[in-house]
Gaussian input, Z-matrix of N, CA and C with variables (Angstrom, degrees):
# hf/3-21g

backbone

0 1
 N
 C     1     B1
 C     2     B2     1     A1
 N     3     B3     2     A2     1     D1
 C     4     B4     3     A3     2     D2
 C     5     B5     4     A4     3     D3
 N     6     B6     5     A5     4     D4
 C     7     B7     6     A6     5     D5
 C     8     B8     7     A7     6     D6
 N     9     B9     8     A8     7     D7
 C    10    B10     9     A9     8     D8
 C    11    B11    10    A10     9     D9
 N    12    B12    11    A11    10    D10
 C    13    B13    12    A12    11    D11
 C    14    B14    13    A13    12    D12
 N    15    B15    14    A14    13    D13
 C    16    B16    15    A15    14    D14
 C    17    B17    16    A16    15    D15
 N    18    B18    17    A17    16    D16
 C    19    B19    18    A18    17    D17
 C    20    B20    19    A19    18    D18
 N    21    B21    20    A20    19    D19
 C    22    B22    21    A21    20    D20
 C    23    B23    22    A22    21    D21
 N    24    B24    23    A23    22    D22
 C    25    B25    24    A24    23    D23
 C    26    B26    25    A25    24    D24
 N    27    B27    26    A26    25    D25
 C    28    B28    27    A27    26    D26
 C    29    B29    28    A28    27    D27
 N    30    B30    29    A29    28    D28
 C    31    B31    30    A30    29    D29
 C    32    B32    31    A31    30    D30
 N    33    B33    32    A32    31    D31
 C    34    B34    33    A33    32    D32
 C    35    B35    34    A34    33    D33
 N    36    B36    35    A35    34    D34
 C    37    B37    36    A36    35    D35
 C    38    B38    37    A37    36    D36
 N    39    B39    38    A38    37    D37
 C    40    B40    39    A39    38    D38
 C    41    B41    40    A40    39    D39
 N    42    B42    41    A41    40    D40
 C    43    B43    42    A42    41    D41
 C    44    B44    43    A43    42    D42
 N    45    B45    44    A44    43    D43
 C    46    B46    45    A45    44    D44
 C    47    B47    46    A46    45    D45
 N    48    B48    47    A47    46    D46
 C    49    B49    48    A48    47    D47
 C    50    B50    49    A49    48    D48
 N    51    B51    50    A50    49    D49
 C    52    B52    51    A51    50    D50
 C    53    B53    52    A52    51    D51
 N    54    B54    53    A53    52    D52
 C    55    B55    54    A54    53    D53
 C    56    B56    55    A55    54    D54
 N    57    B57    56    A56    55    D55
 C    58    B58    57    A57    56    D56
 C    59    B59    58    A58    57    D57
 N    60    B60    59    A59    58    D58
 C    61    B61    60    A60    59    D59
 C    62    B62    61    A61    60    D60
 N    63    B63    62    A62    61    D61
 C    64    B64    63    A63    62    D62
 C    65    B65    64    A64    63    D63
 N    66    B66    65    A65    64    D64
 C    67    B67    66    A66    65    D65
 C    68    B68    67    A67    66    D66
 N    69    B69    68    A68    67    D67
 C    70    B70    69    A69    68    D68
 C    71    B71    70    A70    69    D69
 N    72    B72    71    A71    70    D70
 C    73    B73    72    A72    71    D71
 C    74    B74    73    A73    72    D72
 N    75    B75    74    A74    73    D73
 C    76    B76    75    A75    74    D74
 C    77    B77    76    A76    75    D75
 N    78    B78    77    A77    76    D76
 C    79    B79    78    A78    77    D77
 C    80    B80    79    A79    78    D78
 N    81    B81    80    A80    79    D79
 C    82    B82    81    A81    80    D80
 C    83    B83    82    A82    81    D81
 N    84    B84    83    A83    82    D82
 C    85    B85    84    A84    83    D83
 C    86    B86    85    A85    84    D84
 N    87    B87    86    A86    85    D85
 C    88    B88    87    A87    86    D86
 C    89    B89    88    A88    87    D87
 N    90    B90    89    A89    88    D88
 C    91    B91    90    A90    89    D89
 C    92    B92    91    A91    90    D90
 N    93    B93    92    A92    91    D91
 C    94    B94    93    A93    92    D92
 C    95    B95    94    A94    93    D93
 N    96    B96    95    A95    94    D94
 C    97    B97    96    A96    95    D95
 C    98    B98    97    A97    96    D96
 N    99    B99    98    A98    97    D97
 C   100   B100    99    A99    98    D98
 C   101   B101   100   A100    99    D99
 N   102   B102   101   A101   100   D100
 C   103   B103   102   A102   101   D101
 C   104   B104   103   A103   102   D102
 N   105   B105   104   A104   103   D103
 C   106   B106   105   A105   104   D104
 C   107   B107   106   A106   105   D105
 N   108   B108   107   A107   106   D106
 C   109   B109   108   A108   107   D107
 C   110   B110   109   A109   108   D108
 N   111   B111   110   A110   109   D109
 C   112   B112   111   A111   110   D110
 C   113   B113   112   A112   111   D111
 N   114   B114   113   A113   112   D112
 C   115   B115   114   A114   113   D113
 C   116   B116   115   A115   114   D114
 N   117   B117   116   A116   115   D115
 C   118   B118   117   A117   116   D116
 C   119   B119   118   A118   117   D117
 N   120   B120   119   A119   118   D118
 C   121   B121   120   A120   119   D119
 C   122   B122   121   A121   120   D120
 N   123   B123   122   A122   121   D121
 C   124   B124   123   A123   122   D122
 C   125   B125   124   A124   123   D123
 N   126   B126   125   A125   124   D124
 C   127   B127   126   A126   125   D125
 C   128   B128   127   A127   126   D126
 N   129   B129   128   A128   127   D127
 C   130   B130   129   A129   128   D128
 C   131   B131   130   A130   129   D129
 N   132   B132   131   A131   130   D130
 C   133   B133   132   A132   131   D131
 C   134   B134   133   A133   132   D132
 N   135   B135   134   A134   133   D133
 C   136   B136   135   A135   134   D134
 C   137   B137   136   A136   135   D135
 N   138   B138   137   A137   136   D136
 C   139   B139   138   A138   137   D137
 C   140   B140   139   A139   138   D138
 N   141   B141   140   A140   139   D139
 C   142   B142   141   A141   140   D140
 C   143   B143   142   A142   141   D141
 N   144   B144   143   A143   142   D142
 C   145   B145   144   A144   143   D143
 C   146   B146   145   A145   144   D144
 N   147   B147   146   A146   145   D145
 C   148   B148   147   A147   146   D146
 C   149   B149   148   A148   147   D147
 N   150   B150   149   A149   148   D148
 C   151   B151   150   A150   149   D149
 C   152   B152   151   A151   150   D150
 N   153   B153   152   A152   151   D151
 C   154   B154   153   A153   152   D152
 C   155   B155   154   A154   153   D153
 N   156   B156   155   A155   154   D154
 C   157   B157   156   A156   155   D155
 C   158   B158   157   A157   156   D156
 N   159   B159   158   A158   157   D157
 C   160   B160   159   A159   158   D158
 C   161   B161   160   A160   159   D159
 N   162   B162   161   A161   160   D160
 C   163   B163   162   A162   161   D161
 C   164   B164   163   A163   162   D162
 N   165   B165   164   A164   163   D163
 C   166   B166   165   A165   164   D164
 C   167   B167   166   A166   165   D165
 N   168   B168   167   A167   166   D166
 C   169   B169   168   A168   167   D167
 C   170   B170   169   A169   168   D168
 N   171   B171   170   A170   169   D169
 C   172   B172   171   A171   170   D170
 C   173   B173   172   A172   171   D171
 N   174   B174   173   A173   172   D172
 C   175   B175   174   A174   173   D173
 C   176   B176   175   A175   174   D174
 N   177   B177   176   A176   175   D175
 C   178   B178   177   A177   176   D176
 C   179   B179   178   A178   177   D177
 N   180   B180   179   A179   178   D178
 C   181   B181   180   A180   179   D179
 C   182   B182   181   A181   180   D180
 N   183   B183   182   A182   181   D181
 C   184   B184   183   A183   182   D182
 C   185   B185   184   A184   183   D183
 N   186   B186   185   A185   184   D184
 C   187   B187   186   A186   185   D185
 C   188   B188   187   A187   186   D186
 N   189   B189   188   A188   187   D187
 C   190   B190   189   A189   188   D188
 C   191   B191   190   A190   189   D189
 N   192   B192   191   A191   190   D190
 C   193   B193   192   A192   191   D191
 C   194   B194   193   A193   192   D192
 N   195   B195   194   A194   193   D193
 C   196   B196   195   A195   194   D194
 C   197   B197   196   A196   195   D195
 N   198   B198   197   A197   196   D196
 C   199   B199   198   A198   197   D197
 C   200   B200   199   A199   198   D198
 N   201   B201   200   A200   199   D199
 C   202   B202   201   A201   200   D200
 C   203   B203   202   A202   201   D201
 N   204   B204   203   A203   202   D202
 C   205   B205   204   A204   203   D203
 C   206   B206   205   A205   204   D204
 N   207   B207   206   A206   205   D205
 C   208   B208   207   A207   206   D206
 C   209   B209   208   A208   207   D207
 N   210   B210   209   A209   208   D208
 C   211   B211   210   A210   209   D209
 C   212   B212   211   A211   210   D210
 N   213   B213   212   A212   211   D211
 C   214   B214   213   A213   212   D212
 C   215   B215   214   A214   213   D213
 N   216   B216   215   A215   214   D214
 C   217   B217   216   A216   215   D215
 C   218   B218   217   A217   216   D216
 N   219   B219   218   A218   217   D217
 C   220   B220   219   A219   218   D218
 C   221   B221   220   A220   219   D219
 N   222   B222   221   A221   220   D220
 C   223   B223   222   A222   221   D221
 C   224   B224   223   A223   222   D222
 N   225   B225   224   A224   223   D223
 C   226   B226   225   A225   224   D224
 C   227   B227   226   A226   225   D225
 N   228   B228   227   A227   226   D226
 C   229   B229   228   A228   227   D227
 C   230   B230   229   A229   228   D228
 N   231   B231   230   A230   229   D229
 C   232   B232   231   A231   230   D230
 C   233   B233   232   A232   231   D231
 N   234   B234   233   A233   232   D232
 C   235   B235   234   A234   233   D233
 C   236   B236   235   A235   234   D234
 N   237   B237   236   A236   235   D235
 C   238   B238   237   A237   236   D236
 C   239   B239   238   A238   237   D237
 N   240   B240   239   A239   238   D238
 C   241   B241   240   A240   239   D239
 C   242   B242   241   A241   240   D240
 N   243   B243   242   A242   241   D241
 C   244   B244   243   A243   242   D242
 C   245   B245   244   A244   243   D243
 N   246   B246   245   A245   244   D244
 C   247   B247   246   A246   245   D245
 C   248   B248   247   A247   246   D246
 N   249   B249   248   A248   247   D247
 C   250   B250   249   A249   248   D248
 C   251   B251   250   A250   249   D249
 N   252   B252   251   A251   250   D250
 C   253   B253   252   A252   251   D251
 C   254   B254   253   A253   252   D252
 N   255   B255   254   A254   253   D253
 C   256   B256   255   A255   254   D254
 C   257   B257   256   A256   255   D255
 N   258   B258   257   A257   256   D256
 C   259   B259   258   A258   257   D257
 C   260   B260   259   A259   258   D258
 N   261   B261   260   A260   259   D259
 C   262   B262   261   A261   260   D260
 C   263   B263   262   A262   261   D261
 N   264   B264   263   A263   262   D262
 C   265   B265   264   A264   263   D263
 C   266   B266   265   A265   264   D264
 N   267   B267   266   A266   265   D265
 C   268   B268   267   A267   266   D266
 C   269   B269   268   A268   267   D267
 N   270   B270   269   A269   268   D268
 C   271   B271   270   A270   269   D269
 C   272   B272   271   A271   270   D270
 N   273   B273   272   A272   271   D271
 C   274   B274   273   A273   272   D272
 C   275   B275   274   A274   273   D273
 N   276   B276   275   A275   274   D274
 C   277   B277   276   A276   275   D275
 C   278   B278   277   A277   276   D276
 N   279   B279   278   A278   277   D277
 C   280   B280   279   A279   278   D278
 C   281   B281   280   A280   279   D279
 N   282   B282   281   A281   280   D280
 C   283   B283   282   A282   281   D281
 C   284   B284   283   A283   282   D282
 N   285   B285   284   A284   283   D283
 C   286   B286   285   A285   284   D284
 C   287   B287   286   A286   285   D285
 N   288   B288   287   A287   286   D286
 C   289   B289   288   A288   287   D287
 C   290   B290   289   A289   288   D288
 N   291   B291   290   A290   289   D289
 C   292   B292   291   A291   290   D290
 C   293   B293   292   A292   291   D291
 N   294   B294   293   A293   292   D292
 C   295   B295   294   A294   293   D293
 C   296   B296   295   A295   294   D294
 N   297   B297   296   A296   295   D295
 C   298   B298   297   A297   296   D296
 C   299   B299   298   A298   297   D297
 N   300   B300   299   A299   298   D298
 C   301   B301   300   A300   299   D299
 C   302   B302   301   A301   300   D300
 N   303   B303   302   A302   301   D301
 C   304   B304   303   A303   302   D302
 C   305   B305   304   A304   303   D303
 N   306   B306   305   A305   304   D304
 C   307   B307   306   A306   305   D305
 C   308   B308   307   A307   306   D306
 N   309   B309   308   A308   307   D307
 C   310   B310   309   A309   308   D308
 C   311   B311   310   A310   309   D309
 N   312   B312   311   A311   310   D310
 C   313   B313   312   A312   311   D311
 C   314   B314   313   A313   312   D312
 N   315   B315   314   A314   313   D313
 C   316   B316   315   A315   314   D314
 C   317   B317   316   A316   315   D315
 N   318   B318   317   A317   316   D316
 C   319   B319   318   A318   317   D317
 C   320   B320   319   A319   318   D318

   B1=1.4464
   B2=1.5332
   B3=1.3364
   B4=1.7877
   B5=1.1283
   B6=1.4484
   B7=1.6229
   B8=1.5728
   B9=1.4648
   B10=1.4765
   B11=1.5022
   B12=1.3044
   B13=1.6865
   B14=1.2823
   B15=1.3405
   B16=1.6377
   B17=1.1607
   B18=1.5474
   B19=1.7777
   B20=1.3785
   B21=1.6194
   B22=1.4741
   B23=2.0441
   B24=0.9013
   B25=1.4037
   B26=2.1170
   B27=1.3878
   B28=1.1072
   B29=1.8576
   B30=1.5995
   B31=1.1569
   B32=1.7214
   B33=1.5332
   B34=1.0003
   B35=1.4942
   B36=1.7346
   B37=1.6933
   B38=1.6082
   B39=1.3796
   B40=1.2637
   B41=1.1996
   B42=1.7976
   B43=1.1237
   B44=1.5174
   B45=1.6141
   B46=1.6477
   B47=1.2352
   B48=1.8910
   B49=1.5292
   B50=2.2436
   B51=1.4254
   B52=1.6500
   B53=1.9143
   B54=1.2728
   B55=1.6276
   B56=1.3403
   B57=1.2282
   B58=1.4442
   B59=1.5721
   B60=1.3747
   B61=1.4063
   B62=1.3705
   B63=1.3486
   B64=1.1717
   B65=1.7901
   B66=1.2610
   B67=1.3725
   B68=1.6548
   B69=1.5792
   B70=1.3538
   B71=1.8384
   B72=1.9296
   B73=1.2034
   B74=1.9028
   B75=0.9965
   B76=1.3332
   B77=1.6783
   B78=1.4621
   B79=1.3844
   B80=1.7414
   B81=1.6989
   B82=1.3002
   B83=1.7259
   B84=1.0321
   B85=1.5401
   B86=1.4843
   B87=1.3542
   B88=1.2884
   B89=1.3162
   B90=1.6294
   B91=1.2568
   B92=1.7842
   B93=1.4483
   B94=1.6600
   B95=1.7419
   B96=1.5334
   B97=1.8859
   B98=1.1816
   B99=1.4909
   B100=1.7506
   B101=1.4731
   B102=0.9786
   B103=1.2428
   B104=1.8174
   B105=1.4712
   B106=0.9535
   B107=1.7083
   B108=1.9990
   B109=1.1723
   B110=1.7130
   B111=1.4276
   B112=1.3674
   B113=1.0870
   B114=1.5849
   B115=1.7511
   B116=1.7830
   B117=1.1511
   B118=1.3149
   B119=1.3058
   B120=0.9943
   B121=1.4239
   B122=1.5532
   B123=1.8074
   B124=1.5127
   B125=1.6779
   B126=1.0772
   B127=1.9477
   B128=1.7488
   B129=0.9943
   B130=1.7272
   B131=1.2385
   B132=1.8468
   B133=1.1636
   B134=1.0234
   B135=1.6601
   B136=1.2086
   B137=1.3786
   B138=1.3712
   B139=1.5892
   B140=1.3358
   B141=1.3209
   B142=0.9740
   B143=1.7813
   B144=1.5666
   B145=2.1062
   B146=1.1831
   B147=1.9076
   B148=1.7857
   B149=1.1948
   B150=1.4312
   B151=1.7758
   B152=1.4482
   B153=1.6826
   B154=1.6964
   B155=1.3431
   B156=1.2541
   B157=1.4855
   B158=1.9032
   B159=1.1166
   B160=1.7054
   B161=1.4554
   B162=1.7486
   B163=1.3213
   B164=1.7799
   B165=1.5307
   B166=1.5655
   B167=1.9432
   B168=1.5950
   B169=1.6165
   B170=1.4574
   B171=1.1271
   B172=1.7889
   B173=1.2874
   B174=1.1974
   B175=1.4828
   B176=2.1001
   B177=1.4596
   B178=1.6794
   B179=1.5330
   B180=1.2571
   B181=1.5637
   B182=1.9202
   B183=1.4303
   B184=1.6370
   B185=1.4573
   B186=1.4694
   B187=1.7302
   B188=1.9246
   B189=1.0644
   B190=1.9118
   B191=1.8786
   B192=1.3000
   B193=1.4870
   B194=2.0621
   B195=1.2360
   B196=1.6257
   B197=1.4989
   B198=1.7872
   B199=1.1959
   B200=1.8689
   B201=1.3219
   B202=1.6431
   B203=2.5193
   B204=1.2665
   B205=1.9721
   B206=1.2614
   B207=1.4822
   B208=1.5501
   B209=1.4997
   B210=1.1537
   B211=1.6639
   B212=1.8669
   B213=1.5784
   B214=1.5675
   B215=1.6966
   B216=1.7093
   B217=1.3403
   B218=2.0498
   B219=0.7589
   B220=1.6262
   B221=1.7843
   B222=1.5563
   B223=1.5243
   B224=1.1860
   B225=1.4326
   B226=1.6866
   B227=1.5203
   B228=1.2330
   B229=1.9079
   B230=1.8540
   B231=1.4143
   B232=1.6756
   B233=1.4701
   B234=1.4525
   B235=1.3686
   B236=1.6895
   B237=1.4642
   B238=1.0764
   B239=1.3324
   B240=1.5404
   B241=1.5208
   B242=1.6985
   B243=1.1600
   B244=1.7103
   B245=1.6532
   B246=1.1988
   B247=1.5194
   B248=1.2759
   B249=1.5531
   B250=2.3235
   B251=1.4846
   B252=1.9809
   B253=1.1551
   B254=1.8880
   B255=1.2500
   B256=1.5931
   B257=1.3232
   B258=1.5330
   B259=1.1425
   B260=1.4728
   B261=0.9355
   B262=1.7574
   B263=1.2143
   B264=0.9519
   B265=1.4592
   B266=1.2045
   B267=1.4621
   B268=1.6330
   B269=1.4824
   B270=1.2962
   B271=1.4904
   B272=1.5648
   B273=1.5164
   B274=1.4950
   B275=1.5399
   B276=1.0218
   B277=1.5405
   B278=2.0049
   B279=1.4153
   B280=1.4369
   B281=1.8289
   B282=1.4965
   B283=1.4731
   B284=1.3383
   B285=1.9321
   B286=1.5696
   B287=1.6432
   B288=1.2911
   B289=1.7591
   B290=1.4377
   B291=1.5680
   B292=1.1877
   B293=1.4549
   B294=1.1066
   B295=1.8335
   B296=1.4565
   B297=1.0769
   B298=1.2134
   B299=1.6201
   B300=1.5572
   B301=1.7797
   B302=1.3611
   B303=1.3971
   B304=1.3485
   B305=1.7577
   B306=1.2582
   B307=1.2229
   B308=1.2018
   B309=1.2909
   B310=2.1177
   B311=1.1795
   B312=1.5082
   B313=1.1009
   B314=1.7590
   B315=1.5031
   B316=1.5516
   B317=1.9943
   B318=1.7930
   B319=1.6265
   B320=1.9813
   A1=111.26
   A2=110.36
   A3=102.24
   A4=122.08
   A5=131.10
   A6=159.86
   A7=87.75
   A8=109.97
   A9=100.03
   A10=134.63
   A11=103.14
   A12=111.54
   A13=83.12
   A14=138.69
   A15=124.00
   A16=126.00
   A17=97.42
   A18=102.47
   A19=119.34
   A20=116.29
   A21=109.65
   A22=92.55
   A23=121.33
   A24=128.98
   A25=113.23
   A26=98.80
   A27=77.60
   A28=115.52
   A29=100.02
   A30=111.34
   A31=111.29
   A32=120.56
   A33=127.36
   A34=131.53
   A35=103.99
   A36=107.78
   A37=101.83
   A38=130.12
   A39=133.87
   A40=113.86
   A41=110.36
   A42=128.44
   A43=123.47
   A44=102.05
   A45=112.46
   A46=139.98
   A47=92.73
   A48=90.73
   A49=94.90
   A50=96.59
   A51=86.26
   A52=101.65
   A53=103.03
   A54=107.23
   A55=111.00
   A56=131.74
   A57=163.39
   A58=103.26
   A59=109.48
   A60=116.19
   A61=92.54
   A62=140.63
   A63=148.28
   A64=87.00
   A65=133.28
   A66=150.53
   A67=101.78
   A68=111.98
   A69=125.99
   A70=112.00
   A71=94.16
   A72=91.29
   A73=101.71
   A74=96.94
   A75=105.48
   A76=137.20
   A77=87.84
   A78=108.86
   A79=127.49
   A80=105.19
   A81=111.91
   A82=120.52
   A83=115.95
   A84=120.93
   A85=99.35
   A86=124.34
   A87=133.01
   A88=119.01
   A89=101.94
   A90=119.29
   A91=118.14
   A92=99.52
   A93=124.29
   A94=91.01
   A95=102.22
   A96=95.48
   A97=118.34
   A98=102.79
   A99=108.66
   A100=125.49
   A101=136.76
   A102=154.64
   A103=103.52
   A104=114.93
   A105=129.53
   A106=109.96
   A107=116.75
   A108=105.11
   A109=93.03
   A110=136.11
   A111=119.16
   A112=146.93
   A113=105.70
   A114=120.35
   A115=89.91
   A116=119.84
   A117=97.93
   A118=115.50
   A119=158.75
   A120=174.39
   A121=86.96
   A122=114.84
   A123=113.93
   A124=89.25
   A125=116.91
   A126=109.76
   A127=90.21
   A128=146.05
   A129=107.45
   A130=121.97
   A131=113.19
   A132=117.28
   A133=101.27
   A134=133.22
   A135=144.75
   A136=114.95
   A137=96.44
   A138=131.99
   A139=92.57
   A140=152.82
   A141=154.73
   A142=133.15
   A143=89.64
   A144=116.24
   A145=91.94
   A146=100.34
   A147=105.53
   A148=115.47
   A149=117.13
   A150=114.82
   A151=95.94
   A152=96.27
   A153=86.34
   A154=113.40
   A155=124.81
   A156=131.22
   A157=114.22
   A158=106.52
   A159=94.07
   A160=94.96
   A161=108.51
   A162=131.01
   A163=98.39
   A164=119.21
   A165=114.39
   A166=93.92
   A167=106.66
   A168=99.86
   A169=108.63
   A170=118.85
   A171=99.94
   A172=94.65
   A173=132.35
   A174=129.53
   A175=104.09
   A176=96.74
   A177=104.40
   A178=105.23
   A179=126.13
   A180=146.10
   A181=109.51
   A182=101.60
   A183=98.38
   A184=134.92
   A185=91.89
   A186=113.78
   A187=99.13
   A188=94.13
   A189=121.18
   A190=93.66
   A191=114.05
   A192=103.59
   A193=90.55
   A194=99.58
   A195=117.02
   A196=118.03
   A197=97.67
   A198=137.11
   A199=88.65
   A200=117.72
   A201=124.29
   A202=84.39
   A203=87.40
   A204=67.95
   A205=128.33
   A206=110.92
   A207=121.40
   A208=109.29
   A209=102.03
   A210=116.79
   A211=101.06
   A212=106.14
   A213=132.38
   A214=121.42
   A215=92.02
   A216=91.97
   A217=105.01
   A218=112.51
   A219=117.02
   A220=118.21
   A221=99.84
   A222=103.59
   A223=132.42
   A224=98.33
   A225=99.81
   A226=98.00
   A227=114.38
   A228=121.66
   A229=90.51
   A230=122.20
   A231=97.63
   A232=107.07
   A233=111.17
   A234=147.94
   A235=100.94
   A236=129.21
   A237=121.49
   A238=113.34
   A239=131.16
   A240=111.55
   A241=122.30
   A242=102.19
   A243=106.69
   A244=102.97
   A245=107.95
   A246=97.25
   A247=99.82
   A248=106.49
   A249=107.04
   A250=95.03
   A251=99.67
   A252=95.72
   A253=136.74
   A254=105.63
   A255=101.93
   A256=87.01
   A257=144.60
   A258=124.68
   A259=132.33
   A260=98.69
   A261=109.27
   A262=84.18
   A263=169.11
   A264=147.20
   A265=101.07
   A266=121.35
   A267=128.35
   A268=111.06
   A269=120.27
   A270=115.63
   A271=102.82
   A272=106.59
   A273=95.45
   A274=109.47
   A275=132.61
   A276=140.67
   A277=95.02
   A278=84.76
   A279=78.68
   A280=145.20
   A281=86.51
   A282=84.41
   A283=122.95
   A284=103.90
   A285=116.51
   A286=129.44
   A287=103.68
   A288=119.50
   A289=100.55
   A290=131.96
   A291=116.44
   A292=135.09
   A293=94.54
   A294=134.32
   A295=95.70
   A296=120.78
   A297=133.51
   A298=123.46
   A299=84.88
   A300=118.87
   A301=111.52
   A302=106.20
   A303=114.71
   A304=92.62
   A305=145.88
   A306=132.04
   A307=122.21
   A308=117.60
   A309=122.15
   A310=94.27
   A311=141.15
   A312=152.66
   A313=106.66
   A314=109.91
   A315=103.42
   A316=124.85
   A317=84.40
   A318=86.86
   A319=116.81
   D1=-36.92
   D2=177.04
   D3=-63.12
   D4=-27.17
   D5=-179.58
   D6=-57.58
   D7=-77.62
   D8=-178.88
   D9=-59.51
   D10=-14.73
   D11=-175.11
   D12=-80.82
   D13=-53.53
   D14=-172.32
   D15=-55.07
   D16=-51.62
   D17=160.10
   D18=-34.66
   D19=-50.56
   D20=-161.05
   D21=-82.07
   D22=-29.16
   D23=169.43
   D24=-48.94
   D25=-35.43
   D26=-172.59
   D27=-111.38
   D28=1.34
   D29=166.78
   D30=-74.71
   D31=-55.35
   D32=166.32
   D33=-44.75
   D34=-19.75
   D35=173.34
   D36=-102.51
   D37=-5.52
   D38=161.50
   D39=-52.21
   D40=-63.83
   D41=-168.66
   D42=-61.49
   D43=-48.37
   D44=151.45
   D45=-21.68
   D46=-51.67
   D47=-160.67
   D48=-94.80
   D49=-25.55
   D50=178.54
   D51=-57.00
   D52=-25.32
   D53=-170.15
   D54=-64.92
   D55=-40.47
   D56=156.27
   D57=-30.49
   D58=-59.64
   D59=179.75
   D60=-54.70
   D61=-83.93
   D62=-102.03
   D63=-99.14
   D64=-28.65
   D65=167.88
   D66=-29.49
   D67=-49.10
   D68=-167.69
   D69=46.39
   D70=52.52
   D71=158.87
   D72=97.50
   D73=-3.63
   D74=-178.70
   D75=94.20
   D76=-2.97
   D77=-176.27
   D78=-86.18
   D79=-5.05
   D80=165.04
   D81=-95.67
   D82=86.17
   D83=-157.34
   D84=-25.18
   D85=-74.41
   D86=-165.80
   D87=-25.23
   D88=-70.67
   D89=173.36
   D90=-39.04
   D91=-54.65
   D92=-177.55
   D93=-45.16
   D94=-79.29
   D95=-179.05
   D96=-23.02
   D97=-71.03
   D98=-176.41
   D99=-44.21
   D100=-45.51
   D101=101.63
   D102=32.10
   D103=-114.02
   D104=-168.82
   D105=-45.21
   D106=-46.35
   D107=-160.95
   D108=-84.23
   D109=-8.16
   D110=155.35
   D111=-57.21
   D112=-24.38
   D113=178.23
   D114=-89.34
   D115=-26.07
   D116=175.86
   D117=-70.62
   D118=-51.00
   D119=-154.47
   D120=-68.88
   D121=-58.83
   D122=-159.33
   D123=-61.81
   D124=-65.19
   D125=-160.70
   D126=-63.65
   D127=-47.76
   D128=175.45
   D129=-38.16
   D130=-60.38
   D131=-172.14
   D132=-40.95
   D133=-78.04
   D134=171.70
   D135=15.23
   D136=-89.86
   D137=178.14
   D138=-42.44
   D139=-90.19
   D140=-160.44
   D141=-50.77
   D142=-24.02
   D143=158.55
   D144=-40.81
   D145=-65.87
   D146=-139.01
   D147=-58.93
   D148=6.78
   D149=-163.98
   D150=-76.38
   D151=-36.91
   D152=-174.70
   D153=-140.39
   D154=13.70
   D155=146.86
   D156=-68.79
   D157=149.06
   D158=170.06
   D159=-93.79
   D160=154.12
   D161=-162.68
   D162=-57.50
   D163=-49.49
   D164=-142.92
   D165=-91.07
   D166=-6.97
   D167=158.69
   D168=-79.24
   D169=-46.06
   D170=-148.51
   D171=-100.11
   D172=-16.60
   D173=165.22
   D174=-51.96
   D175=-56.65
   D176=-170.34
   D177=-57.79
   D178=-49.98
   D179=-166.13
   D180=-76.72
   D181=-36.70
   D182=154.10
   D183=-78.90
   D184=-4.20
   D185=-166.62
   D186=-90.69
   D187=-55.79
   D188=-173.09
   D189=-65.77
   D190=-54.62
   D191=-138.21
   D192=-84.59
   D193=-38.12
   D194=152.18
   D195=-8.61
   D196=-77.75
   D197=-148.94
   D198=-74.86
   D199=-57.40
   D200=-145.30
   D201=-90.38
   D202=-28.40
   D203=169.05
   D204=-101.13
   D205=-7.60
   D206=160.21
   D207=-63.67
   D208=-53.47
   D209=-173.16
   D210=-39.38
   D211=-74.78
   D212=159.52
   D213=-10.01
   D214=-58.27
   D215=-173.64
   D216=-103.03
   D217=-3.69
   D218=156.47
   D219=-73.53
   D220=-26.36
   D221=151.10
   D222=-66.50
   D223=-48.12
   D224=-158.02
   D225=-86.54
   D226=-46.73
   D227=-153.66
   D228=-90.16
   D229=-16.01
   D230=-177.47
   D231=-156.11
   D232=50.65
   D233=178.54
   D234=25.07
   D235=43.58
   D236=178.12
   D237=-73.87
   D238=140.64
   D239=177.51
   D240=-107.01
   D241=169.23
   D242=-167.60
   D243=-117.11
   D244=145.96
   D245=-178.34
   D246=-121.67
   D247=-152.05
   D248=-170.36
   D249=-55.61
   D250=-62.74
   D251=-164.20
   D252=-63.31
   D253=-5.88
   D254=-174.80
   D255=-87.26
   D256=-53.73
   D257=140.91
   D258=21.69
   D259=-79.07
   D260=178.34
   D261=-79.95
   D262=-76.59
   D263=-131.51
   D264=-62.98
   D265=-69.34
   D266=173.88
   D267=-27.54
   D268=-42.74
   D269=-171.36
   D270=-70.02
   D271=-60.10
   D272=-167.09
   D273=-59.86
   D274=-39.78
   D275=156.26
   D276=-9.33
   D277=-81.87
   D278=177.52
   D279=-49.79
   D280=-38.76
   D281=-176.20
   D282=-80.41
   D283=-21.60
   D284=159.61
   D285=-53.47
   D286=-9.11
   D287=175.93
   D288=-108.01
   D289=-29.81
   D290=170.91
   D291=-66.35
   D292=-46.93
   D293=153.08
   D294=-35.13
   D295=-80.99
   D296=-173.37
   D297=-18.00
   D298=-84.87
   D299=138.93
   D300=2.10
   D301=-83.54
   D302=-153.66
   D303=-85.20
   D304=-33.22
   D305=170.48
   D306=-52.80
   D307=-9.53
   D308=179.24
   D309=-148.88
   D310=52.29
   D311=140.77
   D312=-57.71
   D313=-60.78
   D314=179.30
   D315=-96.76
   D316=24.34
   D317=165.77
   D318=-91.47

C-alpha cells in the first residue's frame, strides 16, 4: 500500500507542477486551483508512504521519477529543450534512485 500511496504522490506532484506552469504565475485562477489542491493530495499521499516506505527511498524516487517526467512533459507539451548535459543529469538522477533502491532493498 505505501508503493501505491507514492505512486499516487508522485503522479499528483507531476500533475501539480505541469499545473503550476500553466497557472502563469498564479494568475490563471483555474490553473492556480488545480495547482494548489494537487500538491495537497501529493504531500498527504506523501505523508502517508512514509508510514511504510523508508524516508531516503520515497523521498529519492519522488524526487527522480518527478524530476525525469517533468523534464518529458516540458518537452513534449511546451517545446522546452534538453541538451547532452541535462541528459546526464536525468541519468544519474536515475541511477542514484536505483542504487538507492537496491542499498535498502533488505531493510
Amino acid at each position: 500500500m505505501g508503493y501505491l500511496l507514492l505512486a499516487v504522490a508522485i503522479a499528483t506532484e507531476i500533475a501539480a507542477t505541469t499545473c503550476l506552469k500553466n497557472s502563469n504565475g498564479f494568475t490563471v485562477p483555474a490553473w492556480s486551483v488545480a495547482t494548489v489542491l494537487l500538491y495537497a493530495v501529493c504531500y498527504y499521499s506523501l505523508s502517508r508512504a512514509l508510514l511504510t516506505v523508508d524516508l531516503s527511498v520515497a523521498y529519492a524516487t519522488w524526487c527522480a521519477v518527478g524530476i525525469v517526467a517533468t523534464t518529458a512533459i516540458s518537452v513534449v507539451l511546451f517545446g522546452e529543450r534538453l541538451n547532452a548535459a541535462g541528459l546526464a543529469g536525468i541519468a544519474l538522477c536515475v541511477v542514484g534512485v536505483v542504487l538507492l533502491n537496491l542499498n535498502t532493498a533488505g531493510h
